[in-house]
Predicted model as a PDB file, atoms N, CA, C, CB and O in Angstrom, pLDDT in the B-factor column:
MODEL        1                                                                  
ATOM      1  N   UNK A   1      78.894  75.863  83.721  1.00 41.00           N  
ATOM      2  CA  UNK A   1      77.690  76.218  84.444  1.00 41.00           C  
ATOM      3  C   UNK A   1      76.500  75.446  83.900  1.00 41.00           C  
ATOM      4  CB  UNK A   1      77.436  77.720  84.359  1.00 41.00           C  
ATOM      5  O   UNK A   1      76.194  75.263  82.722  1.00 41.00           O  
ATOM      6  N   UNK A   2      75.911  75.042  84.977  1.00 43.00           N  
ATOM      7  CA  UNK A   2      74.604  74.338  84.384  1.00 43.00           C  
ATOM      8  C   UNK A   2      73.697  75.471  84.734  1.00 43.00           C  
ATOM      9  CB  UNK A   2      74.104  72.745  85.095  1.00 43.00           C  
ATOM     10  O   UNK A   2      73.762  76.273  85.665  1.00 43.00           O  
ATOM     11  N   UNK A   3      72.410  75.281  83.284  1.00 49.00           N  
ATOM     12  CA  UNK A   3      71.472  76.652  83.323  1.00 49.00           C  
ATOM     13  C   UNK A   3      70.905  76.440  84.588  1.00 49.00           C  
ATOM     14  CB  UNK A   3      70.230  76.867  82.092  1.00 49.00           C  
ATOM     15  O   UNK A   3      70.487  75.445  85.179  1.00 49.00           O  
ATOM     16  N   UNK A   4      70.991  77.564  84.834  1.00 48.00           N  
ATOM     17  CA  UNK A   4      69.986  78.010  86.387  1.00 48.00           C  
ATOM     18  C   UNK A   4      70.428  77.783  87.183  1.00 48.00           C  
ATOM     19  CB  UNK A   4      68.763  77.519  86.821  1.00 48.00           C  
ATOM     20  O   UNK A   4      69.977  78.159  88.265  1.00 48.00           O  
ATOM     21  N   UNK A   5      71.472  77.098  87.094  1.00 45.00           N  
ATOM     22  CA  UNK A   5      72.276  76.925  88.291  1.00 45.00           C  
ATOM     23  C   UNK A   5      73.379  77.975  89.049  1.00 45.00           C  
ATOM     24  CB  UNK A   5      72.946  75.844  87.957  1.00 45.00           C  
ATOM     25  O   UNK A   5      74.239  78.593  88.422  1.00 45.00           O  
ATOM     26  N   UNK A   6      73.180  78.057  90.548  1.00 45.00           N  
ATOM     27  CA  UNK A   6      74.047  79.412  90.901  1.00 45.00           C  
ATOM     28  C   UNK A   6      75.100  79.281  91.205  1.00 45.00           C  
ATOM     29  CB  UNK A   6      73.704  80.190  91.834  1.00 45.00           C  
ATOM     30  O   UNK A   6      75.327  78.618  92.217  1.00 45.00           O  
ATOM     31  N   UNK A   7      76.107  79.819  90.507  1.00 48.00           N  
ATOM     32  CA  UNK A   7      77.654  79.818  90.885  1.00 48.00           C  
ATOM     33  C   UNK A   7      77.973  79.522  92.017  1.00 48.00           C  
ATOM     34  CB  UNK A   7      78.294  80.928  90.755  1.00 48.00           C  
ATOM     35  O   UNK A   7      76.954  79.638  92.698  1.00 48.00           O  
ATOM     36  N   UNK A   8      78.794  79.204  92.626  1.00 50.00           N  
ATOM     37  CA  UNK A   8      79.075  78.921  93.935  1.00 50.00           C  
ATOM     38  C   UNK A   8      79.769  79.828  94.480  1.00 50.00           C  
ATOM     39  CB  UNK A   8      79.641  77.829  94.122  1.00 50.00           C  
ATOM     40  O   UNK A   8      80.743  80.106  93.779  1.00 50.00           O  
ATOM     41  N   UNK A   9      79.669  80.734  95.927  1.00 51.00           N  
ATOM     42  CA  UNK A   9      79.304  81.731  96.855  1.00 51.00           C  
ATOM     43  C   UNK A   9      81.173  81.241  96.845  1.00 51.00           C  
ATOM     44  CB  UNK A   9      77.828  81.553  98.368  1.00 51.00           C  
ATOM     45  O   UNK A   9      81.537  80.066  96.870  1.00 51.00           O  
ATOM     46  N   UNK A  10      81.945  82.203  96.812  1.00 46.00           N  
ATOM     47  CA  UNK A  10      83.160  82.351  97.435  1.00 46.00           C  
ATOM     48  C   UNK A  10      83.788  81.744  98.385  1.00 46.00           C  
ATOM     49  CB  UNK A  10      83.209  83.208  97.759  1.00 46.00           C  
ATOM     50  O   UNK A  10      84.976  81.469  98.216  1.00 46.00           O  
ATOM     51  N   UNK A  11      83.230  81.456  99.406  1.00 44.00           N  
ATOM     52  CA  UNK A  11      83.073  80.820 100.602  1.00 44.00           C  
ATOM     53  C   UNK A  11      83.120  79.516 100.423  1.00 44.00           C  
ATOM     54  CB  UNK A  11      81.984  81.148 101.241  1.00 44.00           C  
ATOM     55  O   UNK A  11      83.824  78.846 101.179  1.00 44.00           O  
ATOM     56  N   UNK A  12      82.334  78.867  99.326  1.00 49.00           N  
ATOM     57  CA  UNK A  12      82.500  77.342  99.383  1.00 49.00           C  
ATOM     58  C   UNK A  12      82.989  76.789  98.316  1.00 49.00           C  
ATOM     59  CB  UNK A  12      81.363  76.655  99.611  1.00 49.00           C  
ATOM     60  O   UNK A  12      82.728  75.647  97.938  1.00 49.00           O  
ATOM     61  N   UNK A  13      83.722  77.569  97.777  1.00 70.00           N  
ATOM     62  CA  UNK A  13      85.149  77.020  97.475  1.00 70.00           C  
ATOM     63  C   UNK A  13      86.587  76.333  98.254  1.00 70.00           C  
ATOM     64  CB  UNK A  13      85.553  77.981  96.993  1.00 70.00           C  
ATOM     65  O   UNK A  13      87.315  75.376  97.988  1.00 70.00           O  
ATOM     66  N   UNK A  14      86.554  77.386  99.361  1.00 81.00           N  
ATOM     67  CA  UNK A  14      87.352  76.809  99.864  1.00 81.00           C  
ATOM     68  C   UNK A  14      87.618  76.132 101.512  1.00 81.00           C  
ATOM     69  CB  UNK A  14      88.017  77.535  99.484  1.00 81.00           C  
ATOM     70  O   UNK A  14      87.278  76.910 102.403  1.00 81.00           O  
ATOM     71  N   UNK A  15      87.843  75.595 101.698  1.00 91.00           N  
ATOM     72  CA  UNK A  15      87.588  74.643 103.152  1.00 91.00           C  
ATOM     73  C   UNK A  15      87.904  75.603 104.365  1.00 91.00           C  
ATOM     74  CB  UNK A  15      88.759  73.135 103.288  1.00 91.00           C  
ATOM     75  O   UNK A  15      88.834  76.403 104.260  1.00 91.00           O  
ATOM     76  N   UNK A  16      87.023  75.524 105.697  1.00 94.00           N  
ATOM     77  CA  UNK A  16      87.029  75.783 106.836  1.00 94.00           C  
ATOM     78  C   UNK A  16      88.237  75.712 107.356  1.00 94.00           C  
ATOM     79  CB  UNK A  16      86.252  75.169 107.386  1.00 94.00           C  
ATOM     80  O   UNK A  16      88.816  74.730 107.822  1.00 94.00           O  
ATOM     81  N   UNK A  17      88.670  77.066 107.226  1.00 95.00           N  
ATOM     82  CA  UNK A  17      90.294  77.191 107.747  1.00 95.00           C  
ATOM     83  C   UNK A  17      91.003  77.576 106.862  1.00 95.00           C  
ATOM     84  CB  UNK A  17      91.015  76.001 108.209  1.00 95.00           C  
ATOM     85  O   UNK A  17      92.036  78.001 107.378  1.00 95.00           O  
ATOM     86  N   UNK A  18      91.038  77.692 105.528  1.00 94.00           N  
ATOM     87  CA  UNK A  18      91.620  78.198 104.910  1.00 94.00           C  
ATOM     88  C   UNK A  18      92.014  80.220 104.897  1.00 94.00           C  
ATOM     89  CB  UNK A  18      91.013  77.529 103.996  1.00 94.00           C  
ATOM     90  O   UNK A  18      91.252  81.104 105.288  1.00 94.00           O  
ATOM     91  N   UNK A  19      93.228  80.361 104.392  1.00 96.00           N  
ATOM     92  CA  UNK A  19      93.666  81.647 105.050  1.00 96.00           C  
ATOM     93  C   UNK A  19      94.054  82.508 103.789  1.00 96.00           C  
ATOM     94  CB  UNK A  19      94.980  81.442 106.176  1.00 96.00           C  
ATOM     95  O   UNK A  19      95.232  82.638 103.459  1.00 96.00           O  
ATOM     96  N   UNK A  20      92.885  83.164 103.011  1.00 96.00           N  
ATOM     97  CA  UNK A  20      93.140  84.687 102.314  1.00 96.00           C  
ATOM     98  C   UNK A  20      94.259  85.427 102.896  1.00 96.00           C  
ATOM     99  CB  UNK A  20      91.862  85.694 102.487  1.00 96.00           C  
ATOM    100  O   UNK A  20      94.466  85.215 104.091  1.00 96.00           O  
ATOM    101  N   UNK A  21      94.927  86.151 102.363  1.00 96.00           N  
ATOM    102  CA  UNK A  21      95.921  87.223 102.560  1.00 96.00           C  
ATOM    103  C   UNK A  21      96.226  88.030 101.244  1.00 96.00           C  
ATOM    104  CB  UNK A  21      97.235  86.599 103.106  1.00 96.00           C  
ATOM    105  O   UNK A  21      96.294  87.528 100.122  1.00 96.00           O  
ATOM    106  N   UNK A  22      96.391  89.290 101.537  1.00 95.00           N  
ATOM    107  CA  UNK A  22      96.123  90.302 100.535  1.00 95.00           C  
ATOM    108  C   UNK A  22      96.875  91.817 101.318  1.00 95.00           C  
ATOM    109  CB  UNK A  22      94.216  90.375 100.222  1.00 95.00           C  
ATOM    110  O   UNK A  22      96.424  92.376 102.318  1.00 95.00           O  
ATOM    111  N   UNK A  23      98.071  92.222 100.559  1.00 96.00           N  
ATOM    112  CA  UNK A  23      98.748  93.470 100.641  1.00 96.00           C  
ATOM    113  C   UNK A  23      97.694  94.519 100.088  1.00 96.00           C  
ATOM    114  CB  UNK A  23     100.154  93.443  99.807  1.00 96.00           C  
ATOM    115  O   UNK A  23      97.186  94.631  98.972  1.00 96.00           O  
ATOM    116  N   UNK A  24      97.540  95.266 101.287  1.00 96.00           N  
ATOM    117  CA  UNK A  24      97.390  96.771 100.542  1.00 96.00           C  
ATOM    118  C   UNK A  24      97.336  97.774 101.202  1.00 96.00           C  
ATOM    119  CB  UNK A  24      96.319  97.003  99.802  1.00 96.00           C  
ATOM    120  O   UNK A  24      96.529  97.950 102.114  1.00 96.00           O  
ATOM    121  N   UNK A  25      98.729  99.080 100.603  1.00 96.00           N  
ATOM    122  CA  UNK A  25      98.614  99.857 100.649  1.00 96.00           C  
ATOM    123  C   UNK A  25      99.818  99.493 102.050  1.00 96.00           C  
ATOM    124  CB  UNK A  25      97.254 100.369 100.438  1.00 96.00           C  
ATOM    125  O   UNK A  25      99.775  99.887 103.216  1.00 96.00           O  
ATOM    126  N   UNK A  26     100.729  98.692 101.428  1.00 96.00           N  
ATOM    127  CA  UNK A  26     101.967  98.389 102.333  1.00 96.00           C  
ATOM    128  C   UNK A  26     101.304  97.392 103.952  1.00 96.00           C  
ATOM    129  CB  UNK A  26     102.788 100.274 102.808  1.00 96.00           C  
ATOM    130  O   UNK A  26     102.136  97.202 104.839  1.00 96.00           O  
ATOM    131  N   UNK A  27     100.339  97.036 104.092  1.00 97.00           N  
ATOM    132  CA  UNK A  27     100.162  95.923 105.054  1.00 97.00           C  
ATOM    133  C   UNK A  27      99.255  94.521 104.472  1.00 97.00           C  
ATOM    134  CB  UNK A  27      99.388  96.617 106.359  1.00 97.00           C  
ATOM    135  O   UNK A  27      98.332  94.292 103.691  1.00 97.00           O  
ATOM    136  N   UNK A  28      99.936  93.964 105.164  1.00 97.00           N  
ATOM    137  CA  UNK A  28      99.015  92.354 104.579  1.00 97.00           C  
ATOM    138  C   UNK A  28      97.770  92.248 105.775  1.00 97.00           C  
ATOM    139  CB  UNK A  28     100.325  90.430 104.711  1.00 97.00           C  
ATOM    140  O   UNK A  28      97.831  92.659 106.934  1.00 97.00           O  
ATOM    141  N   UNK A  29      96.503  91.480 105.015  1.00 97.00           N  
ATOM    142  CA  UNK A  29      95.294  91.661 105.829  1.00 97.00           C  
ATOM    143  C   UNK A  29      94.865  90.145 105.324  1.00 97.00           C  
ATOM    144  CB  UNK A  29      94.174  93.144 105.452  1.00 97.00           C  
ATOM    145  O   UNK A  29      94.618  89.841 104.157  1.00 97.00           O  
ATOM    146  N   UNK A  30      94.837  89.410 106.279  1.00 97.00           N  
ATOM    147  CA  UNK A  30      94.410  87.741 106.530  1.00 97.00           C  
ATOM    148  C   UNK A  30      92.867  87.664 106.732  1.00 97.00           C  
ATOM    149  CB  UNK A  30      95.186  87.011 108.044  1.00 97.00           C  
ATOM    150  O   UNK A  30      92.400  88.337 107.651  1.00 97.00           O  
ATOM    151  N   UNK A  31      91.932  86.824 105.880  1.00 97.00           N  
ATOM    152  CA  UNK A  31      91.245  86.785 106.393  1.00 97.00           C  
ATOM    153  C   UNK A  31      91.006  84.895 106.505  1.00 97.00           C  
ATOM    154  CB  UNK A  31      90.422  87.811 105.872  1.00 97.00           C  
ATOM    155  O   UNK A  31      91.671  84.173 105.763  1.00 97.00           O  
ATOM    156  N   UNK A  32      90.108  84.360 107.399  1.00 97.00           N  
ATOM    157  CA  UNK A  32      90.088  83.037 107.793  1.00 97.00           C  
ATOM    158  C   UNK A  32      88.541  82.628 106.979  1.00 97.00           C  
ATOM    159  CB  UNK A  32      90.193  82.871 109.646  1.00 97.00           C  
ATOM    160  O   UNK A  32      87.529  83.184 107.407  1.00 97.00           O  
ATOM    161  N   UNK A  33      88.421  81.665 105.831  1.00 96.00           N  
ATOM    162  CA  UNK A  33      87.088  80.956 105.853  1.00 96.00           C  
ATOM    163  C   UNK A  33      86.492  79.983 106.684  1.00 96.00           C  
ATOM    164  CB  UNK A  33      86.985  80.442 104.907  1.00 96.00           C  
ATOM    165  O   UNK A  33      86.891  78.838 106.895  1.00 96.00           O  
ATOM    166  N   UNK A  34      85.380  80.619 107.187  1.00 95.00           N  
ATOM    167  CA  UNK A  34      84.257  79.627 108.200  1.00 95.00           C  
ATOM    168  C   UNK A  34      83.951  78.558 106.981  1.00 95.00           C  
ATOM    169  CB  UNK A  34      82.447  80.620 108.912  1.00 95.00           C  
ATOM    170  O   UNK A  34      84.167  78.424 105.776  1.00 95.00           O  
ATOM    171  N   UNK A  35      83.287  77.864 108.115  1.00 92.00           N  
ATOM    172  CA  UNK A  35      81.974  77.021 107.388  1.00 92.00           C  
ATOM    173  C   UNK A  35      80.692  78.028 107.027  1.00 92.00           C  
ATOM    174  CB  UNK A  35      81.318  75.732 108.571  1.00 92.00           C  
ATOM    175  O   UNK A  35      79.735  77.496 106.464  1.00 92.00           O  
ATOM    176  N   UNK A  36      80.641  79.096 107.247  1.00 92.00           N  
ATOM    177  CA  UNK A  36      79.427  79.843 106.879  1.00 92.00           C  
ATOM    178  C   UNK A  36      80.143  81.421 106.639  1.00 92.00           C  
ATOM    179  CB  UNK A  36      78.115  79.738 108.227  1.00 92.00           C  
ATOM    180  O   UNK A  36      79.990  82.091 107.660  1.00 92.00           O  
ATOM    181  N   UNK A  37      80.720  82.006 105.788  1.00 95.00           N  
ATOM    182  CA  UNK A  37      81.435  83.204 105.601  1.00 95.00           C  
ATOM    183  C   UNK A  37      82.519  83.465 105.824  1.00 95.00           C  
ATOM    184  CB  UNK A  37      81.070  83.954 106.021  1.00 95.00           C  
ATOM    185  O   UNK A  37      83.219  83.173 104.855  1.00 95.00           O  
ATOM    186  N   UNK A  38      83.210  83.987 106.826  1.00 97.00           N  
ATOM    187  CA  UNK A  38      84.594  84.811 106.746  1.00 97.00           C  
ATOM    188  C   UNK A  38      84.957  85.300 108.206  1.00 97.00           C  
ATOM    189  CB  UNK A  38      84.460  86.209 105.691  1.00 97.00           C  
ATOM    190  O   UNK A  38      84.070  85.642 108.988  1.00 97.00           O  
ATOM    191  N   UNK A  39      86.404  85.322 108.566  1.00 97.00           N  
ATOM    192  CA  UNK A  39      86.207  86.003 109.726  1.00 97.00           C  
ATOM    193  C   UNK A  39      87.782  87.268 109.691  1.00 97.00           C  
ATOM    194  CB  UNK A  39      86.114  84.645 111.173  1.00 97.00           C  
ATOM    195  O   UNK A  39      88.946  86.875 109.618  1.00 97.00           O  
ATOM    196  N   UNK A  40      87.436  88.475 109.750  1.00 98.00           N  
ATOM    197  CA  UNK A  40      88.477  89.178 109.195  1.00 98.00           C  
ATOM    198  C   UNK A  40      88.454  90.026 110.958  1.00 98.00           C  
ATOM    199  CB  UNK A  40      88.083  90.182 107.404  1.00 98.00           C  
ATOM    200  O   UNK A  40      87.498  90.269 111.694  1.00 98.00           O  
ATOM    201  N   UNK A  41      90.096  90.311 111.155  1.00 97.00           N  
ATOM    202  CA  UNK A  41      90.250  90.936 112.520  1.00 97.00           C  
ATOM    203  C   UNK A  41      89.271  90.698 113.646  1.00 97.00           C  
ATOM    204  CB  UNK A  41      90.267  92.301 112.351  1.00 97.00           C  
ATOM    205  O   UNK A  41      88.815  91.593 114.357  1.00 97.00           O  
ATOM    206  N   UNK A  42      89.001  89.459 113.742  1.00 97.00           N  
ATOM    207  CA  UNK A  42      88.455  89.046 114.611  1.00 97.00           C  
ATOM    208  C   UNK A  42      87.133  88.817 114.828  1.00 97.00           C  
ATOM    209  CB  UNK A  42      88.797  89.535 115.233  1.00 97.00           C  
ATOM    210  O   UNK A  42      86.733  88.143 115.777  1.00 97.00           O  
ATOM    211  N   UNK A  43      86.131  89.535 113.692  1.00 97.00           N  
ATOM    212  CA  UNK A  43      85.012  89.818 113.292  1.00 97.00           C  
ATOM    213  C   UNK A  43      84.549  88.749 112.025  1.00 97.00           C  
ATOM    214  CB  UNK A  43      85.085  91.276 112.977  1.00 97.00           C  
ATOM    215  O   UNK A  43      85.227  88.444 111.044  1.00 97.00           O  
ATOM    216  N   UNK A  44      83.278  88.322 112.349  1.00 97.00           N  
ATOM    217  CA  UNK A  44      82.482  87.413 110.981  1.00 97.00           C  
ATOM    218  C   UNK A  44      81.976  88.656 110.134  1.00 97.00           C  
ATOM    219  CB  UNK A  44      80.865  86.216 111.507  1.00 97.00           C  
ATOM    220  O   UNK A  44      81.547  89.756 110.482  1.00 97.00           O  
ATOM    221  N   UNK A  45      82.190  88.060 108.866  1.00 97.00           N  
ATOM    222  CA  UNK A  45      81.453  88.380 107.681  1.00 97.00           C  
ATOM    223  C   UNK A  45      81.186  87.662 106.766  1.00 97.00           C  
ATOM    224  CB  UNK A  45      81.845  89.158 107.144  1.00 97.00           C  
ATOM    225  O   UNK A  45      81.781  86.734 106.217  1.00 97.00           O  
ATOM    226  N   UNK A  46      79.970  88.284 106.580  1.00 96.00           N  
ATOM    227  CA  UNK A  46      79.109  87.442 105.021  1.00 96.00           C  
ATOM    228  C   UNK A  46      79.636  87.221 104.166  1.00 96.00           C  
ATOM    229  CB  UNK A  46      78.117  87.993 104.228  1.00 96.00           C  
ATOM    230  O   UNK A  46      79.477  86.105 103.671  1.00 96.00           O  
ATOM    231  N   UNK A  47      80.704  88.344 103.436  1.00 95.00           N  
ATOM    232  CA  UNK A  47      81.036  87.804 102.093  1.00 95.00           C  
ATOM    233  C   UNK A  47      82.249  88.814 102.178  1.00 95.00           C  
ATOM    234  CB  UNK A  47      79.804  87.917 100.707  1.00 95.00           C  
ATOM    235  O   UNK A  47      82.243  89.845 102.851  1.00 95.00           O  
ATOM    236  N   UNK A  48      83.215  88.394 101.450  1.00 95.00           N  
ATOM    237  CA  UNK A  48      84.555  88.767 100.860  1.00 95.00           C  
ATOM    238  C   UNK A  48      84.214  90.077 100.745  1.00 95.00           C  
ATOM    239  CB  UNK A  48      85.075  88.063  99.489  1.00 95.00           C  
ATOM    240  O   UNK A  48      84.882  90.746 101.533  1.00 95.00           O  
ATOM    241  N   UNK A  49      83.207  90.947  99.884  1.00 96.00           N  
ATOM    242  CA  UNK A  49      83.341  91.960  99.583  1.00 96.00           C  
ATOM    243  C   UNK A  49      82.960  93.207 100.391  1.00 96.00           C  
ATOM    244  CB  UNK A  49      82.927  91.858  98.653  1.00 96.00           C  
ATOM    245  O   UNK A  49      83.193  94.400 100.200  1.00 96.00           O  
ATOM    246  N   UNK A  50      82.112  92.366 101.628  1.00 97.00           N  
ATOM    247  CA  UNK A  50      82.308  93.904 102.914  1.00 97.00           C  
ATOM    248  C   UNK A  50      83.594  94.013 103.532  1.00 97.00           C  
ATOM    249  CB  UNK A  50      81.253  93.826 104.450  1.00 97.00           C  
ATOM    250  O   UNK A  50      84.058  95.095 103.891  1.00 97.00           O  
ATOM    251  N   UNK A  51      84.331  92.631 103.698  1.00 97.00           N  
ATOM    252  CA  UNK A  51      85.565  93.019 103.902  1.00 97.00           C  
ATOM    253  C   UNK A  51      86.670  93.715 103.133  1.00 97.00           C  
ATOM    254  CB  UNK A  51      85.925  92.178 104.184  1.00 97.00           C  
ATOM    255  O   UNK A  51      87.733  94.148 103.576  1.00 97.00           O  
ATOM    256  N   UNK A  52      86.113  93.739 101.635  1.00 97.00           N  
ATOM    257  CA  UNK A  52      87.404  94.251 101.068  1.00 97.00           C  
ATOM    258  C   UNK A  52      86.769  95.842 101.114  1.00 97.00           C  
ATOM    259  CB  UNK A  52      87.941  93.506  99.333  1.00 97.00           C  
ATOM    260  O   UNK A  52      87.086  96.812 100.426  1.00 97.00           O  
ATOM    261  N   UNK A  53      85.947  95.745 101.985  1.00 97.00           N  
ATOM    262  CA  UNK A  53      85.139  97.618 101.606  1.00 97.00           C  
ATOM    263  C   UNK A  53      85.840  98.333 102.993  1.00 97.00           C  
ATOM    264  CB  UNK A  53      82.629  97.797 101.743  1.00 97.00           C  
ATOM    265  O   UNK A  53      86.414  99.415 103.122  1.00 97.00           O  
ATOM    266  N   UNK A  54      85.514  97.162 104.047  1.00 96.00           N  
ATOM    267  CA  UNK A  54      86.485  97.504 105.407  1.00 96.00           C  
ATOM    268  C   UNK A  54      87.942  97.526 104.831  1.00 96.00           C  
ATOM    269  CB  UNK A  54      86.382  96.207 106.768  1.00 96.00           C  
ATOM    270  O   UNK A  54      88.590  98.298 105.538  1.00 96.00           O  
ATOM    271  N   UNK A  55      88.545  97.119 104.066  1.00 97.00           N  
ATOM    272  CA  UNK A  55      89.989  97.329 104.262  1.00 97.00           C  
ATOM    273  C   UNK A  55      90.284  98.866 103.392  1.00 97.00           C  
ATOM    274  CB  UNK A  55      90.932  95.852 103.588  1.00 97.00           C  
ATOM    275  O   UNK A  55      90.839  99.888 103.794  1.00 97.00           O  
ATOM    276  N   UNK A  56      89.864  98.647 102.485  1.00 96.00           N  
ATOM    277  CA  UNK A  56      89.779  99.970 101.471  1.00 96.00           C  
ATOM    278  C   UNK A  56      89.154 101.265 101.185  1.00 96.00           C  
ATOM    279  CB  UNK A  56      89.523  99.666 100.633  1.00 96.00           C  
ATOM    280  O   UNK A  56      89.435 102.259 100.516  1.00 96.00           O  
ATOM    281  N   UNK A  57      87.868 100.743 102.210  1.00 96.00           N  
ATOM    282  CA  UNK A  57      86.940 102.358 102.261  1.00 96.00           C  
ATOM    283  C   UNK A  57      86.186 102.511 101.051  1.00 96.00           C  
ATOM    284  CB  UNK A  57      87.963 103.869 102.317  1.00 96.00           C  
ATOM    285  O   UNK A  57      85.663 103.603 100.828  1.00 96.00           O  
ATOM    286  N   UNK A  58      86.046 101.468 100.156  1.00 96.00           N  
ATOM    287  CA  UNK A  58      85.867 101.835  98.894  1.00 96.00           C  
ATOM    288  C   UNK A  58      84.624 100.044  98.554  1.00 96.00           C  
ATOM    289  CB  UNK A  58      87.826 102.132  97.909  1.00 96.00           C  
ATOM    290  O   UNK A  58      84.564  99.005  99.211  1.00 96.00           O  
ATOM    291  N   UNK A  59      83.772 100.530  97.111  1.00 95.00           N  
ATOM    292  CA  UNK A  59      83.342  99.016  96.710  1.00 95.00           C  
ATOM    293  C   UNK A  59      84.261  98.782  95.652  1.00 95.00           C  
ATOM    294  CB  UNK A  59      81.723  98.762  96.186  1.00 95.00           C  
ATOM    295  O   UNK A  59      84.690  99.490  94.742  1.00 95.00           O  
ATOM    296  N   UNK A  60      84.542  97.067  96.166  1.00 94.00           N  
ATOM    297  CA  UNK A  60      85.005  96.255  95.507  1.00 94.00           C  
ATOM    298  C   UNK A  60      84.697  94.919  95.693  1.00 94.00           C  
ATOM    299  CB  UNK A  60      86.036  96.447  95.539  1.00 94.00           C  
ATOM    300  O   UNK A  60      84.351  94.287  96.692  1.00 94.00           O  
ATOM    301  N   UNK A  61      84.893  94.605  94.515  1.00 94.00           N  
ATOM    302  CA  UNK A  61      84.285  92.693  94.132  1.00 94.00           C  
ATOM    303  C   UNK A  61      85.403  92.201  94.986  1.00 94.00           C  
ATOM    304  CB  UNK A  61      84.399  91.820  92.032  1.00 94.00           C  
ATOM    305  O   UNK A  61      86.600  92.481  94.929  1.00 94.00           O  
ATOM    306  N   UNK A  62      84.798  91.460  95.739  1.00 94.00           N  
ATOM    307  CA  UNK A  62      85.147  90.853  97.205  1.00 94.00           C  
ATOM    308  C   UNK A  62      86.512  89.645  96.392  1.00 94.00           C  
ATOM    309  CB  UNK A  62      83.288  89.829  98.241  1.00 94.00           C  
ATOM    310  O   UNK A  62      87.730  89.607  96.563  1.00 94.00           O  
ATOM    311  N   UNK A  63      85.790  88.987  95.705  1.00 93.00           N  
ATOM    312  CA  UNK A  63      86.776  87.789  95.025  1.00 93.00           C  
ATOM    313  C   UNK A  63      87.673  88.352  94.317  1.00 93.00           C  
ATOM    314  CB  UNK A  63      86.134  86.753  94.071  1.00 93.00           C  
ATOM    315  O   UNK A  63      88.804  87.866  94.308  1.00 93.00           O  
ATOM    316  N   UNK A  64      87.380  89.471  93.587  1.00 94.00           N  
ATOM    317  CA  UNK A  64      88.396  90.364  92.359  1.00 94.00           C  
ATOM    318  C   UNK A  64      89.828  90.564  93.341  1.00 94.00           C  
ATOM    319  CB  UNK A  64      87.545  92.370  91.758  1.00 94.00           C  
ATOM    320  O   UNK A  64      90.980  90.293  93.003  1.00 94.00           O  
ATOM    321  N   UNK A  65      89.160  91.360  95.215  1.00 95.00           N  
ATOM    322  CA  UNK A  65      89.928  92.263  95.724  1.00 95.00           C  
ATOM    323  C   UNK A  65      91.246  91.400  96.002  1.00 95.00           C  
ATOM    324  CB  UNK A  65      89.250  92.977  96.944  1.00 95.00           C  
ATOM    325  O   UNK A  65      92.423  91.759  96.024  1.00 95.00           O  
ATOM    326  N   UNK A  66      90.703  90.223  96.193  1.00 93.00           N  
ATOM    327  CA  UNK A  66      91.498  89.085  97.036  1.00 93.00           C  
ATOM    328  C   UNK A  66      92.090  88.075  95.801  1.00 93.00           C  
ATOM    329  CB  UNK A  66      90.314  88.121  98.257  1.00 93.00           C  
ATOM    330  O   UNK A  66      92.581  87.029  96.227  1.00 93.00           O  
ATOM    331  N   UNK A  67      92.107  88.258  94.297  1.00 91.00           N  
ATOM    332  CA  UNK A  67      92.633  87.842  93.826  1.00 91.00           C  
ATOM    333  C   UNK A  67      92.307  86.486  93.446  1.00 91.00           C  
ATOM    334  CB  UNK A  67      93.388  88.132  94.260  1.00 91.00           C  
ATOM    335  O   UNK A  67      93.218  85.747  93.073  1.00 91.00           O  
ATOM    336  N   UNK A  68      90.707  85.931  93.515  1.00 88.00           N  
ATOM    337  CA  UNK A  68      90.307  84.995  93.363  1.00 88.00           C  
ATOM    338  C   UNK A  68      89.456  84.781  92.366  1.00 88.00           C  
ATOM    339  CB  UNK A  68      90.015  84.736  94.231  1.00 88.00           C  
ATOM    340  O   UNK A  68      88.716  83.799  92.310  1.00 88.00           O  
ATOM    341  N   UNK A  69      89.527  85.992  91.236  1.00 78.00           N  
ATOM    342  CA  UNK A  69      89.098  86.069  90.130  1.00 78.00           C  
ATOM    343  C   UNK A  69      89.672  86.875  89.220  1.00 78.00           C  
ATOM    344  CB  UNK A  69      88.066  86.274  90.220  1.00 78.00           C  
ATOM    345  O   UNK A  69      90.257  87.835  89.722  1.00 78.00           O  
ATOM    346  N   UNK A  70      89.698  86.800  88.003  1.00 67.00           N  
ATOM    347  CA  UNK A  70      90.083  87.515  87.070  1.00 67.00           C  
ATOM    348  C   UNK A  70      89.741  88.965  86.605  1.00 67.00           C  
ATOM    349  CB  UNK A  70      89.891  86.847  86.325  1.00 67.00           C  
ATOM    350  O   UNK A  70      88.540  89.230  86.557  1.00 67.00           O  
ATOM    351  N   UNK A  71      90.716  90.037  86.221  1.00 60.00           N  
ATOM    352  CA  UNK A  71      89.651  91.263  86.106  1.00 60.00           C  
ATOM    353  C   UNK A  71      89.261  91.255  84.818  1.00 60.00           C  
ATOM    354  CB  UNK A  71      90.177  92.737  86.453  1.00 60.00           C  
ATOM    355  O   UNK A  71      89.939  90.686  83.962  1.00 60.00           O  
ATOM    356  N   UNK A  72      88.092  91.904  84.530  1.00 58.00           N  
ATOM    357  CA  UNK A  72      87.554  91.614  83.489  1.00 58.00           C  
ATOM    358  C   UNK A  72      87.808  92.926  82.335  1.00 58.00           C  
ATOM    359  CB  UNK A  72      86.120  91.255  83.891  1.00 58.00           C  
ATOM    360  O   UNK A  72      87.344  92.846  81.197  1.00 58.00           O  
TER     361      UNK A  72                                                      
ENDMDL                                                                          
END                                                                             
C-alpha cells in the first residue's frame, strides 16, 4: 500500500464478466462483475456486501462472504 492511497474497491480487481459463485446454506449464488459494481439475480449492486446481506439476511464483509479475502 502506498500511504494514502485507497485500496482498491472489490470490483476492480476483477474484469467485466467475471463470475463469483458461493454455496450457502445448500444453493450456489453467482454473481457477475460490471464495469461499475455487480449484478446478482438479475439486479445491479454497488458492492459485494449488500449482496452477501441479500443472500444471508445478515451483515457481512462482502469480499470475506465470497471468499476473496482472508478471515481475520
Amino acid at each position: 500500500h502506498l500511504r494514502g492511497a485507497k485500496p482498491k474497491a472489490p470490483g476492480s480487481t476483477f474484469r467485466a464478466g467475471t463470475v463469483l459463485r458461493r454455496e450457502h446454506l445448500g444453493r450456489v449464488h453467482e454473481v457477475e462483475v460490471l464495469g461499475e459494481g455487480f449484478r446478482f439475480e438479475g439486479r445491479p449492486y454497488a458492492s459485494l456486501s449488500q449482496i452477501a446481506r441479500e443472500i444471508t439476511g445478515a451483515r457481512w464483509n462482502g469480499p470475506r462472504f465470497f471468499g476473496l479475502r482472508e478471515a481475520s
